[in-house]
C-alpha positions in Angstrom: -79.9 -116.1 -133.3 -76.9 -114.0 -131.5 -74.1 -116.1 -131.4 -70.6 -115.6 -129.3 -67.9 -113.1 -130.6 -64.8 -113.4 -129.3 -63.2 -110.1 -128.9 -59.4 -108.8 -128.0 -58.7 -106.4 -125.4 -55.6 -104.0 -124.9 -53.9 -105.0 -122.1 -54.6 -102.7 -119.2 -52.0 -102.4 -117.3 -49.7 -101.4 -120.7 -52.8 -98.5 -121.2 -52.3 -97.0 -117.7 -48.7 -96.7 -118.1 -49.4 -95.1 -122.0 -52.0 -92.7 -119.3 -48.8 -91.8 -116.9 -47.0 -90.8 -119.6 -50.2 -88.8 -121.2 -50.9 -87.0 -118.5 -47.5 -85.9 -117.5 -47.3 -84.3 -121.3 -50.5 -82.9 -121.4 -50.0 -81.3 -117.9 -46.9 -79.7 -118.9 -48.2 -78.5 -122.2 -51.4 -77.0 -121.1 -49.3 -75.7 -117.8 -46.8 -73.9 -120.9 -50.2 -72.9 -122.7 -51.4 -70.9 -119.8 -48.1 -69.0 -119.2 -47.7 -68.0 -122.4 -51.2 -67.3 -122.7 -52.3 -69.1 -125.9 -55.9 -69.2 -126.5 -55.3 -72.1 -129.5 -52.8 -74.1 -127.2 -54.7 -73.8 -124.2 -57.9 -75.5 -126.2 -55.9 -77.9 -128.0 -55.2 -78.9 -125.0 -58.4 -78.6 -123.3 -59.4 -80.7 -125.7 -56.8 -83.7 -125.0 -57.2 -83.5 -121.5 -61.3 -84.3 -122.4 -60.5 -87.3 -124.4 -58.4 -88.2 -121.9 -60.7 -88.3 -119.4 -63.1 -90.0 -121.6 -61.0 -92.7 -122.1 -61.1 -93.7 -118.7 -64.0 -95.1 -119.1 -62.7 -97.8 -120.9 -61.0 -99.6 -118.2 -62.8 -102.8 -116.8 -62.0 -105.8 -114.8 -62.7 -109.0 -116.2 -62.6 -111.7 -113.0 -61.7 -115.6 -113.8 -64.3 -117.4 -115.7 -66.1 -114.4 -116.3 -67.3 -112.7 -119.8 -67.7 -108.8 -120.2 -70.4 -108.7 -123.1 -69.6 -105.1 -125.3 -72.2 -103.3 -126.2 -72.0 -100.0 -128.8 -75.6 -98.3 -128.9 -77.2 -100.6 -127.8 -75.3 -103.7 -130.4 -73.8 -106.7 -129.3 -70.0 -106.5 -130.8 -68.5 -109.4 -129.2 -67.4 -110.6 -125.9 -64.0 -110.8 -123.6 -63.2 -113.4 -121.8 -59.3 -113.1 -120.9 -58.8 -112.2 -117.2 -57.4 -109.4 -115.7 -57.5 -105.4 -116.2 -58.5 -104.9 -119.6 -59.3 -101.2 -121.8 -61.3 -101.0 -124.8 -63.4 -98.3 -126.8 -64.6 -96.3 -123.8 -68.2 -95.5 -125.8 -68.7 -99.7 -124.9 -70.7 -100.9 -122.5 -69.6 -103.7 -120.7 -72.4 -106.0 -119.2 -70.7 -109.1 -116.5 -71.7 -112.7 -116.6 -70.4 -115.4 -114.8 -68.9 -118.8 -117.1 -68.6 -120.5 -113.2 -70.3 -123.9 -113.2 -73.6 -123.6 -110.9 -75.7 -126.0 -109.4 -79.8 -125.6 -108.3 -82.2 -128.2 -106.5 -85.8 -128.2 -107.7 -88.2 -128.0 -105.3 -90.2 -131.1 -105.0 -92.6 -131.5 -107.4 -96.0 -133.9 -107.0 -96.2 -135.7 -110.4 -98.1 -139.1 -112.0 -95.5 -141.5 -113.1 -96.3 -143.8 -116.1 -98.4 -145.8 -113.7 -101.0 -142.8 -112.5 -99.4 -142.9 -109.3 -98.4 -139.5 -107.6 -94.7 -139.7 -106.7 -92.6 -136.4 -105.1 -89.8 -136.0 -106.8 -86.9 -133.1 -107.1 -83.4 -133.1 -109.0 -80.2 -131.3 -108.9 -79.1 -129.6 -112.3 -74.9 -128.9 -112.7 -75.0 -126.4 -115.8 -72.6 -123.7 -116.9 -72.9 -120.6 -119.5 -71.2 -121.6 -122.8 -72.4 -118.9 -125.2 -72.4 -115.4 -123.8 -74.5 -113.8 -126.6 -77.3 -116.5 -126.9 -77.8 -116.6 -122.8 -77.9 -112.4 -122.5 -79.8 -111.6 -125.6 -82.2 -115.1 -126.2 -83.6 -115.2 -123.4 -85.3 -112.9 -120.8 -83.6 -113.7 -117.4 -81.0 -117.1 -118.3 -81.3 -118.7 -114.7 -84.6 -118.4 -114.3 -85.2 -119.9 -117.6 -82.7 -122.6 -116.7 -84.8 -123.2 -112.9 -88.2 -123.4 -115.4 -87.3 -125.1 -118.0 -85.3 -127.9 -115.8 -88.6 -128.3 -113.5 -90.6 -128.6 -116.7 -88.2 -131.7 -118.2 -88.4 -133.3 -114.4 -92.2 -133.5 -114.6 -92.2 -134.7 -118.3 -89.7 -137.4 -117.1 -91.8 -138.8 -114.5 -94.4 -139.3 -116.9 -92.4 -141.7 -118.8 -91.5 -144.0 -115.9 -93.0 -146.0 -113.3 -92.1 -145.7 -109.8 -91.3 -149.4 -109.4 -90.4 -152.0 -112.2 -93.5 -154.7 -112.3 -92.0 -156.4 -115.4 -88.6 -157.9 -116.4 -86.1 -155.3 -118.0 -88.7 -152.7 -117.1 -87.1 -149.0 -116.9 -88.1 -147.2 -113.3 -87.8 -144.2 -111.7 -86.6 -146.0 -108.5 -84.5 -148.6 -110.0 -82.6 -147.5 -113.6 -81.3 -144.1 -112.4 -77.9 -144.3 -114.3 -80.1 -144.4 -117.3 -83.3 -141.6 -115.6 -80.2 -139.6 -114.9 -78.8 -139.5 -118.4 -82.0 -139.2 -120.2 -83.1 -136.2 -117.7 -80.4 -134.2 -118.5 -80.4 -134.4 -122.2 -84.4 -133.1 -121.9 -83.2 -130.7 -119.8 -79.8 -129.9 -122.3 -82.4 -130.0 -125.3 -84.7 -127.3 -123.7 -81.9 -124.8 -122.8 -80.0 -125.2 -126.2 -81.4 -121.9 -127.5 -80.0 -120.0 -123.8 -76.5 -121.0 -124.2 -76.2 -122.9 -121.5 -75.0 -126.2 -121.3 -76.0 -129.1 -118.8 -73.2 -130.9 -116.6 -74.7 -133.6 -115.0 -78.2 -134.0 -113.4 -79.4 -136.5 -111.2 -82.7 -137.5 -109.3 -82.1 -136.4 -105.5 -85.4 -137.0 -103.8 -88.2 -139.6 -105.0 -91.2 -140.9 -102.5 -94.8 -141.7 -102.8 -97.0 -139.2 -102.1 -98.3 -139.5 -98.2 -101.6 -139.9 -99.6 -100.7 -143.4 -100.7 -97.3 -143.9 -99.0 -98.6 -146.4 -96.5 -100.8 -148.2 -99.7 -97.8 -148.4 -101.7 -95.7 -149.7 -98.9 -97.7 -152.8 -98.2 -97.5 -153.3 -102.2 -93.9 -153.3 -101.9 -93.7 -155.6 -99.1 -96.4 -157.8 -100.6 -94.5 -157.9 -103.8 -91.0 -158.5 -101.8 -92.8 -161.5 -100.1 -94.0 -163.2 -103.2 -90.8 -162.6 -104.6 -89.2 -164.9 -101.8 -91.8 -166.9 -101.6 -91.0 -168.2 -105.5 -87.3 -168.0 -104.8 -87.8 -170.4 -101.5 -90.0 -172.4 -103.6 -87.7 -172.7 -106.8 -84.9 -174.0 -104.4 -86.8 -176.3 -103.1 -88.0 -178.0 -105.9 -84.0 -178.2 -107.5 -83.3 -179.8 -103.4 -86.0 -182.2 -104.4 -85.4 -183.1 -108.3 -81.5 -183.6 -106.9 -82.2 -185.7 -104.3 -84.4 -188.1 -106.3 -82.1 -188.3 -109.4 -78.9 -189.1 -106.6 -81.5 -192.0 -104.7 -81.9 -193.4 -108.3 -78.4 -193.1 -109.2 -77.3 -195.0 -106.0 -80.2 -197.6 -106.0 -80.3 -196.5 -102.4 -84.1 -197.5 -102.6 -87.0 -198.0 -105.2 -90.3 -195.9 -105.0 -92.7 -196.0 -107.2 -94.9 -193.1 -108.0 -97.1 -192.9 -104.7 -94.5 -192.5 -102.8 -92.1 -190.5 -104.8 -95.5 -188.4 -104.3 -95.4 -188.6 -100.9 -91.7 -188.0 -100.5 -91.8 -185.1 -102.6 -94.8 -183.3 -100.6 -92.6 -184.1 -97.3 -89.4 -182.6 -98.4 -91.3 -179.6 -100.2 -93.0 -179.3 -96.7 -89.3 -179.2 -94.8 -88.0 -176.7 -97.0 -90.5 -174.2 -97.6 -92.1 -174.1 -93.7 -90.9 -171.0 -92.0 -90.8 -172.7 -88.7 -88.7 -176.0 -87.5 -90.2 -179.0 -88.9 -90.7 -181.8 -85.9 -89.3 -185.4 -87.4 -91.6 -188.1 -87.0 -90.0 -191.5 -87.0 -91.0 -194.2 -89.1 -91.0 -197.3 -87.0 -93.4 -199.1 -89.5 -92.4 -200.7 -92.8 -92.1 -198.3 -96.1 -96.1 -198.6 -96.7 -97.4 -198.8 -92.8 
């Protein structure tokens, strides 16, 4: 693999003054040349004034968070990464690329999760070149590779997860995304290791059913929502009832015996589970009529 070389550029700005002073000499001696009519001179200096001109071509720019890759012949001899103007060997070739961070969306993608069920889903990926060499020379085109291989980790992902946790501690796509996020973007950091490129942050930024089964899925949901209330109404109730019989007991308010702690305990259970007011029915009988 091509790896990052770090390369030192004269300053520009020093080289363009060094160019001032060249040309003024050079003019003046090829300007002496021709009136004395020298055939050596005037070549000699010919000559000069074609390597300077040849050397201009070694002037570049090199913007903030930017690399200029050199190239000689076609190999890679190292990159420069100090901003400003900047003058090397003028037979380089200089080729730009950006070191900003960037940031893509996926489209949305259909996928099964871990449950067979088809989910939409789409993520945003923060990524940033790191190694000049590797994303120029390793790969083809370096942010299309990043858009592929970032889709192709998101789809592997969903396959992992369900949509909805069914179980205790169960990991979802819906419900764990601290931990979905993290694990996405080391898949997605694993893939583009061998571009250069390393990955920010990426995060989950759309996640439905599929319309096909939205409306199916949404009466699960609401189904499951229900029965969860239903046990938490139900597991209240019963601690109401267990206190209230130990505190009767305790104070030796009164004495049931088993009927009608039976009895007592379908009536309050009754009360406090009903999801409409109770109507009190007075007792004007004795405890067993």
């Amino acid at each position: 693999m091509i790896r990052e070389l770090e390369r030192k550029a004269a300053n520009g700005l020093v080289v363009v003054v060094l160019y001032i002073v060249a040309s003024f000499v050079l003019g003046m001696g090829l300007a002496g040349a021709i009136r004395d009519v020298s055939a050596v001179r005037i070549a000699t200096f010919g000559f000069l004034w074609a390597l300077w001109l040849i050397g201009l071509h070694g002037f570049f720019i090199v913007l903030p968070n930017q690399g200029k890759v050199l190239l000689l012949f076609g190999d890679y001899v190292g990159t420069v990464k100090v901003s400003g103007l900047r003058w090397t060997n003028p037979f380089y070739n200089t080729r730009a690329i950006s070191l900003r961070v960037r940031n893509f969306e996926t489209e949305k993608l259909k996928v099964n999760d871990k449950s067979s069920n088809p989910v939409d889903i789409a993520a945003v990926v923060v990524w940033r070149v790191v190694d000049t060499a590797e994303a120029m020379f390793e790969v083809d085109n370096y942010e299309n590779f990043v858009h592929v291989q970032s889709e192709s980790a998101l789809r592997g992902l969903a396959n992992h997860y369900p949509y909805d946790a069914h179980e205790e501690a169960q990991l979802s796509l819906s419900g764990s995304t601290a931990e979905v996020a993290e694990r996405l973007q080391s898949e997605i950091q694993a893939r583009l290791e061998k571009a250069g490129v390393r990955v920010l942050e990426a995060r989950i930024t759309h996640l439905a059913y599929a319309a096909e089964i939205a409306s199916a899925m949404l009466r699960r949901q609401q189904a499951n929502a229900i029965i969860a209330a239903r046990r938490r109404i139900v597991e209240g109730a019963v601690g109401m009832v267990e206190d209230a019989l130990q505190q009767l007991s305790a104070k030796q308010v009164v004495k049931l015996d088993e009927e009608r702690k039976a009895a007592m305990v379908s009536n309050l259970l009754v009360v406090l589970c009903s999801e409409q007011a109770v109507q009190p029915v007075v007792n004007t009988g004795t405890l067993y009529q």
